[in-house]
Every structure is written in C-alpha cells, then in structure tokens.
C-alpha positions in Angstrom: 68.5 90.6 93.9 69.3 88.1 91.4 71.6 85.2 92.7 73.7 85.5 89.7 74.3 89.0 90.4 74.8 88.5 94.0 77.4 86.3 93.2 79.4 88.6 90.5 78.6 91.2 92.8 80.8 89.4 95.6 83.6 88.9 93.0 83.8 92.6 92.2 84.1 93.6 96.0 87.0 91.6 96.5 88.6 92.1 93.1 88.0 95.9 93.1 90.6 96.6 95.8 93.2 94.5 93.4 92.8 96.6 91.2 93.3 99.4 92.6 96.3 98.1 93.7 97.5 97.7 89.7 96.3 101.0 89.3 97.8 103.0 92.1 101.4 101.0 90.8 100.6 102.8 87.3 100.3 105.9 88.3 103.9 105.7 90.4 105.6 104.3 87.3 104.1 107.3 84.9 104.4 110.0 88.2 108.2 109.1 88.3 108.9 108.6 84.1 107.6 112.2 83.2 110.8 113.7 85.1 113.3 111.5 82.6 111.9 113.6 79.8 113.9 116.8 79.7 111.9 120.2 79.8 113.1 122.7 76.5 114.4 125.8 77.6 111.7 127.5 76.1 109.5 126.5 78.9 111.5 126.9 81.6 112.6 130.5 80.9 108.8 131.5 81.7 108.3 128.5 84.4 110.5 126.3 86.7 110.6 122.8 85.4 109.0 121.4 88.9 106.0 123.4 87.9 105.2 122.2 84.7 106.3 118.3 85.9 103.9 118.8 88.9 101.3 119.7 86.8 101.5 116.8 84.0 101.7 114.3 87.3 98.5 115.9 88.6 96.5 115.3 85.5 98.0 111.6 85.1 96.5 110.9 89.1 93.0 113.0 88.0 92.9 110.3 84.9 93.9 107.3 86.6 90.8 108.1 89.0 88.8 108.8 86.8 89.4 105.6 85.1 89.1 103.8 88.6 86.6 105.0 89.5 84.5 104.4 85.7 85.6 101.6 83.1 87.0 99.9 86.6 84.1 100.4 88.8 82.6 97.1 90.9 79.4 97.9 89.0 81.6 97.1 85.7 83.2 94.5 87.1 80.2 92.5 88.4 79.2 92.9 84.9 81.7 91.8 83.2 82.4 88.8 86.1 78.1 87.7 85.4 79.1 87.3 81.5 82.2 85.0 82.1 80.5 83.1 84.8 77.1 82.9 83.6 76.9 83.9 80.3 80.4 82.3 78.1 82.0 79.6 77.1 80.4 76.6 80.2 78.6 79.0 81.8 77.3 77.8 85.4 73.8 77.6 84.7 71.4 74.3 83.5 70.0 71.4 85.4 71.8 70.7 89.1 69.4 67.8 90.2 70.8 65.0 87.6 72.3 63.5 88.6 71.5 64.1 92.1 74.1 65.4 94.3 71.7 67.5 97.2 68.5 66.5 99.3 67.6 69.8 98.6 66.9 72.3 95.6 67.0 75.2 97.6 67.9 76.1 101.7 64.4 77.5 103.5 64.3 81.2 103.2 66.8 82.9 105.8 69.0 79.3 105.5 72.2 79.1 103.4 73.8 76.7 101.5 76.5 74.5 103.7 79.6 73.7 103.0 79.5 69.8 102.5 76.3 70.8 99.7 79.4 72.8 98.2 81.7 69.6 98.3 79.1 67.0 97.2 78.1 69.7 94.0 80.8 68.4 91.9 79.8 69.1 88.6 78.8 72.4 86.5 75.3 73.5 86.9 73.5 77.0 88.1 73.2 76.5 91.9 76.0 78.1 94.2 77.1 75.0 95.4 78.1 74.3 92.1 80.1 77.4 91.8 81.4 77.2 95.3 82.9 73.9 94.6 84.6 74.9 91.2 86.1 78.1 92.7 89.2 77.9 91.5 87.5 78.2 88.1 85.5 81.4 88.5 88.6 82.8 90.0 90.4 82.3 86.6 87.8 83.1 84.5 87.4 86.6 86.6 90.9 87.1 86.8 91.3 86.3 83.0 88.3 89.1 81.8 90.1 91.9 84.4 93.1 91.0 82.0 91.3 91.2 78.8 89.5 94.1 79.8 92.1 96.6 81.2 94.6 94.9 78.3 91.9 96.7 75.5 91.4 99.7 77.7 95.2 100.3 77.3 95.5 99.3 73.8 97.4 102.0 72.2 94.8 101.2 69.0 92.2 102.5 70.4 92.1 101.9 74.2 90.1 104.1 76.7 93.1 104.5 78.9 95.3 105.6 76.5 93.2 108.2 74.7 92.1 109.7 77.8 95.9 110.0 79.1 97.2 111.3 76.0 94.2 114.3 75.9 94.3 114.9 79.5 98.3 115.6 79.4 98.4 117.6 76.3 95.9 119.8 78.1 97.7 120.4 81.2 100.7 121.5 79.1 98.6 123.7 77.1 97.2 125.1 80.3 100.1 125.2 82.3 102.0 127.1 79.1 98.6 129.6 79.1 98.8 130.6 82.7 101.9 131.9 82.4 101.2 133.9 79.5 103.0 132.3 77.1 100.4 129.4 75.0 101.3 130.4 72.0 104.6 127.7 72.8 102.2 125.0 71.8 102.7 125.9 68.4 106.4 126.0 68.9 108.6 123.0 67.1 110.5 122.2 70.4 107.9 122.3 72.2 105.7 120.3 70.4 108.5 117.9 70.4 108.5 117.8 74.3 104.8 117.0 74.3 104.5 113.9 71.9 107.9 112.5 74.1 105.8 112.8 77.7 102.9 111.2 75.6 105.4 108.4 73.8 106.7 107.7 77.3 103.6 107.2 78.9 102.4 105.0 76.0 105.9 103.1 77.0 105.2 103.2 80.5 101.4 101.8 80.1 102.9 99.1 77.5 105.3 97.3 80.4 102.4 97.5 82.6 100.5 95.7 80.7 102.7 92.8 80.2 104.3 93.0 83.8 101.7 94.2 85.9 98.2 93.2 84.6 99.2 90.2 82.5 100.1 89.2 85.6 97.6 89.7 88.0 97.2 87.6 91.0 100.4 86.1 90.5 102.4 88.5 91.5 104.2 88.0 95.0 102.6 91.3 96.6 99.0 90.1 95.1 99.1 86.0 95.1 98.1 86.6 98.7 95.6 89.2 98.6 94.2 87.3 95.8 93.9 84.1 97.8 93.5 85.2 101.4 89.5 85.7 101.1 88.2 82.2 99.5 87.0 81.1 103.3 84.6 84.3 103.1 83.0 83.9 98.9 82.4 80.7 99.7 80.5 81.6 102.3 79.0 84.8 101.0 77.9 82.6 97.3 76.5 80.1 99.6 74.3 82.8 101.2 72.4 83.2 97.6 69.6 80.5 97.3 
C-alpha cells in the first residue's frame, strides 16, 4: 500500500469510533425530540401514539446507520484525511533531505522509522518522520475536514443527512398510516401539519448539533480524551510506513 494511504488510513481507524460517538449522541437527541411533537387525534384514533413514535425513531436509527456506515465510512474518511494531509493547502510531501535532518532516506525493509528520526524531522516534507513530528497538525487538519464534511452533509441546503432524514420519516408515517388501513390521512391538513413539524424539529435538532456537537469535536470533555489518548500508538503506526 501506498504510505500516504497507510497513514490516512491510520487516522480514519482512530477517528471512526469518534464519530460514531457524535452520531450515536444524534440519534438520542432526535429519538427523544420526536415525542415533544404532539400526535393529531386523527392518528391516534386508528393507532396508539407509542406506535407511530416508535416507528418514526426506528427509521431515524436505520438513517443514522446508514449514514455511518456510508458518507462516514473509514474508507471516506481516509479519503478525505489523504486530501488535507497530502493534497491541500502545505501538503506534507516534497524534498525531506535539505536540509538534512536523517542518516537515512528510508529504514531497511521490515525496519521502521524511530522516534528520535521523528524528533530530529522538524520541518514539512513527505516522509513520516515529518508527519510524526508535526502531529498536532494533522490532527487539526483531520479534525477540521470531519467538521467541514459532516457540517455540509447536514446543511439544510442541500445536505446528504438532511434529505435522507426528511424522506426516510415522511415514509415511515406514510407507512405506518397504510398499515393500519387508513393512508389516505397523508392527504389530510392536520396531518400533514404533524409531518412537516417532526421534519422541522429534526432539522432543529440536527442544526444544534452541528454547532454543539460537531463544531466541537475533540474538544468536548467526553471526547478531548479519546481524541488524545492514542498519539503514543499513530506515531508509532506512521512510523511503520517507509
């Protein structure tokens, strides 16, 4: 494999389970907002309002997954990680011999990189010295494109995130409305009204997650730690790549 890829690999396996983290905290705060939004009677003389609630939280957990699981896999990430680090604005790539900080261009095959070639590597160049000395960097620049990315995903413009969980809900509805013999209530006004608030407060509900959760990812006191606690192990693991 590539060394670049290797690398951007690495960040996306120890980014991923952050992630999931952000995401499994969305899907609480939607789970527990679609209750605040009160059922018309017109659905709950056919259905108990648990019913139709339980079904609208099942679809928004399906969604979530399905958007974990795609736009937020590692193979996505790693992407998305190789651009920022290799790729952008000073990308870590170019000359790394001048001036001359190693004895060595490369380790011999099966050797790694050490950690004092990581300290001595002090300015920005292609090897994985170089990017193991500046980690602090690469960290910010990964954690800034995670932000960027799931920011436009959730855009109510024309975000991934927010199409997909709009559709998905005004399905379930639909569905749940049909199995009980009664979809023609789609069409009804109250009921219709019901359906664009669940979909205005998830909108909402992805909005302050946005802001509160992603923009601050890493920072956060649950995720500062989690976010820091492997920088021992990528070091070693970029060092690894020759």
């Amino acid at each position: 494999m590539d060394c670049r890829r290797g690398v951007s690999g690495d960040f996306a396996d120890v980014y991923k389970p952050i992630i999931d983290m952000s995401v499994n905290r969305l899907q609480d705060q939607l789970t527990s907002s679609i209750p605040k939004v009160k059922v018309p009677s017109k659905i709950t003389t056919h259905m108990s309002n648990g019913e139709l609630v339980d079904d609208i939280q099942a679809s928004i957990k399906s969604t979530l997954e399905q958007f974990a699981n795609t736009e937020l896999s590692k193979p996505r990430l790693a992407e998305g990680f190789y651009q920022v680090i290799f790729n952008e604005e000073n990308p870590y790539k170019g000359d790394c011999n001048n001036p001359k900080r190693l004895t060595r261009k490369m380790p011999p095959k099966g050797e790694s990189w050490t950690l004092e070639e990581c300290e001595k590597m002090d300015y920005r160049c292609g090897n994985p010295p170089s990017i193991c000395h500046f980690l602090d960097d690469v960290k910010e620049r990964c954690i800034g494109r995670m932000r960027r990315e799931i920011g436009e995903h959730a855009s109510f413009d024309n975000g991934v995130l927010v199409k997909n969980l709009a559709k998905d809900t005004r399905r379930s509805i639909h569905r749940t409305l049909a199995k009980h013999g009664v979809g023609q209530l789609s069409e009804d006004k109250d009921v219709s009204t019901y359906v664009t608030k669940v979909v205005a407060s998830i909108v909402g509900t992805l909005d302050q997650w946005i802001e509160k959760d992603v923009g601050q990812l890493c920072e956060g006191p649950d995720q500062k730690e989690v976010c820091n606690s492997w920088n021992d192990d990528i070091k070693k693991k970029i060092l690894v790549w020759p």
